[in-house]
C-alpha positions in Angstrom: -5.6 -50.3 42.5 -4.3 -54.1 42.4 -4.1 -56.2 38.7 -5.7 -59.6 39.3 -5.2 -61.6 36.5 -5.6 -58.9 34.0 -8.0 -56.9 35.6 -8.0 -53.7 37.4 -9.5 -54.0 40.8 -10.6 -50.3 42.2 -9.4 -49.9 46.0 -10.7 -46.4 46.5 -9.7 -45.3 43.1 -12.0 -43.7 40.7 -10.7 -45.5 37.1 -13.1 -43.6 35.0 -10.6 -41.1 35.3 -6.8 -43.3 34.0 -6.2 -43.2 30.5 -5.3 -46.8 29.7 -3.9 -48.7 26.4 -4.0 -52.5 25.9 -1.2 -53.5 28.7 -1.6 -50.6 31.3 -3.7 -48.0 33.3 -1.8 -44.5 33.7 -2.5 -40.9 35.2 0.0 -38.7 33.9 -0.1 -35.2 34.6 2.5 -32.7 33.6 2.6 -29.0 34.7 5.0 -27.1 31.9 6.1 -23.7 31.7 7.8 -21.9 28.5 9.3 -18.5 28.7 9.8 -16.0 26.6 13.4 -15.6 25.8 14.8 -12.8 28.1 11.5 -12.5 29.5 10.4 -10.0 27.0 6.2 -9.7 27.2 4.8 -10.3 23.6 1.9 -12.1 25.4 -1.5 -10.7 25.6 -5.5 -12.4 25.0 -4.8 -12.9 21.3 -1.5 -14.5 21.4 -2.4 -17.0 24.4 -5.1 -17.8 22.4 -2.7 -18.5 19.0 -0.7 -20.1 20.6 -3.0 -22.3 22.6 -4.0 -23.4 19.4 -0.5 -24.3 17.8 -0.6 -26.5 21.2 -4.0 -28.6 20.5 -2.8 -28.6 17.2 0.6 -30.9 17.4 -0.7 -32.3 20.8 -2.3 -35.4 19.5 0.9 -36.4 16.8 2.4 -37.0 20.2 -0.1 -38.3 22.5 -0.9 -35.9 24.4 -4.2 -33.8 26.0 -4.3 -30.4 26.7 -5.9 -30.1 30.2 -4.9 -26.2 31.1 -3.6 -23.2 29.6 -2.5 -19.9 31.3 -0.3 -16.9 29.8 1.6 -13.7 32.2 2.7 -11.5 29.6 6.4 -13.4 29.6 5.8 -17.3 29.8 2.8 -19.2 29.7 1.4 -22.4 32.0 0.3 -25.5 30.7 -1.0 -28.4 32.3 -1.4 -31.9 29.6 -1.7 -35.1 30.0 0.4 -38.1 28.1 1.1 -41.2 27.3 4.2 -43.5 29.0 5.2 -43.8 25.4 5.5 -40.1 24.8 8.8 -38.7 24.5 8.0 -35.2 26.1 10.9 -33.2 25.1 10.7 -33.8 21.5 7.0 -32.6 21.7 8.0 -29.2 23.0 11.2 -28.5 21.2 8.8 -29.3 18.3 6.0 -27.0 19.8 8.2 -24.4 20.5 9.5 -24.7 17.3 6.2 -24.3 15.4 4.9 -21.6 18.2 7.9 -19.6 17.3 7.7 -19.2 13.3 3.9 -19.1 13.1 3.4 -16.3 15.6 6.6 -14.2 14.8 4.8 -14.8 11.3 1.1 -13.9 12.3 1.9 -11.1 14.4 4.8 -9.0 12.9 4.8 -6.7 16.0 6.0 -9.4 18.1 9.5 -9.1 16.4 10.1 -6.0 17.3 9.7 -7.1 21.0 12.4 -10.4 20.6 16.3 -9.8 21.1 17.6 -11.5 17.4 14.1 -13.2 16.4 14.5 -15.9 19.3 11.2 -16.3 20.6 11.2 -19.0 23.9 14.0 -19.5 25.8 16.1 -22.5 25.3 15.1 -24.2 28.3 11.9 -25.2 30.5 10.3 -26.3 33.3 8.3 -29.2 33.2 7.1 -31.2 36.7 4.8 -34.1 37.0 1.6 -33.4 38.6 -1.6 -34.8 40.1 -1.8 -38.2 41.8 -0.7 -38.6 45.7 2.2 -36.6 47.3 5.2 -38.1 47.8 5.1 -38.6 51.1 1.9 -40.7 50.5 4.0 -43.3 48.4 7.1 -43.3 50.6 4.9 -44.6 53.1 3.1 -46.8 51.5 6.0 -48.5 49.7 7.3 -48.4 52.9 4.5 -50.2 54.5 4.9 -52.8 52.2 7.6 -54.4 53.5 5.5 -54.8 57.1 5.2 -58.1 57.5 6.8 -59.0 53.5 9.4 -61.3 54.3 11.7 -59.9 50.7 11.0 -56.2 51.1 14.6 -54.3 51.1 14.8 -50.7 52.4 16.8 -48.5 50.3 
C-alpha cells in the first residue's frame, strides 16, 4: 500500500478490508484475554453470552468492533478491532468494570464462586494481531535501505 498524493494505491493489498477515517487507512487487531480473579470458573453458555453482550454494548463509546468471542470456564478470549485514537486500557478497565457489577448482579450464584466479590483479575493480556509477521516487516524495512542513500540501520 503506497499514499500518492492522497490516495491509497493497492500493491497486493485487499483495502476493502482497512477501516479508515479522513487522514489514514488502519488494520488493527487486538487479541485480549480477561481472567477470572484467582481463576475461579463462574463461566458457562449463559454467562459468555451476558457478558458478550456488556462487550458490544460499551464497544462502540470507544471505537471499537467486536470480531471474536470465546469463554473456558476461567477467562474468556476476545478478538476486536479499534481505532488509533482508542485508548484501550480505559475501555477494558471500563468493561471490566461494568462486566463485574452487572453479572455479580444478574446471576447471584456467581458470588458465591468469587473470593471478596472481585470478579476479573486486575490485570490482562492484550497482543496485537493480524497483519504480517514480524519477520515480514523487519525485512522489508530492512530492504528499504537497499539502494536508499539516508536509510540508517538501527
Amino acid at each position: 500500500m503506497v499514499m500518492i498524493r492522497g490516495n491509497v494505491m493497492n500493491k497486493g493489498y485487499d483495502l476493502s478490508a482497512y477501516d479508515r477515517n479522513q487522514h489514514s487507512v488502519y488494520l488493527l487487531y487486538y487479541h485480549l484475554i480477561l481472567v477470572v480473579k484467582y481463576r475461579r470458573k463462574v463461566f458457562d453458555d449463559i454467562v459468555s453470552d451476558r457478558a458478550r453482550e456488556i462487550f458490544s454494548y460499551i464497544c462502540p463509546r470507544y471505537g471499537i468492533t467486536l470480531e471474536e468471542w470465546n469463554y473456558d470456564a476461567d477467562h474468556v478470549h476476545v478478538m476486536f478491532r479499534a481505532k488509533p485514537a482508542t485508548e484501550i486500557s480505559r475501555f477494558i478497565n471500563a468493561y471490566k468494570s461494568a462486566s463485574s457489577r452487572l453479572l455479580k448482579k444478574e446471576f447471584p450464584e456467581i458470588r458465591s464462586k468469587l473470593w471478596k466479590e472481585y470478579f476479573w483479575s486486575k490485570s490482562f493480556c492484550l497482543m496485537t494481531a493480524g497483519g504480517a509477521p514480524v519477520e515480514m516487516i523487519r525485512a522489508y524495512i530492512e530492504s528499504q535501505r537497499e539502494g536508499g542513500r539516508y536509510g540508517k540501520r538501527v
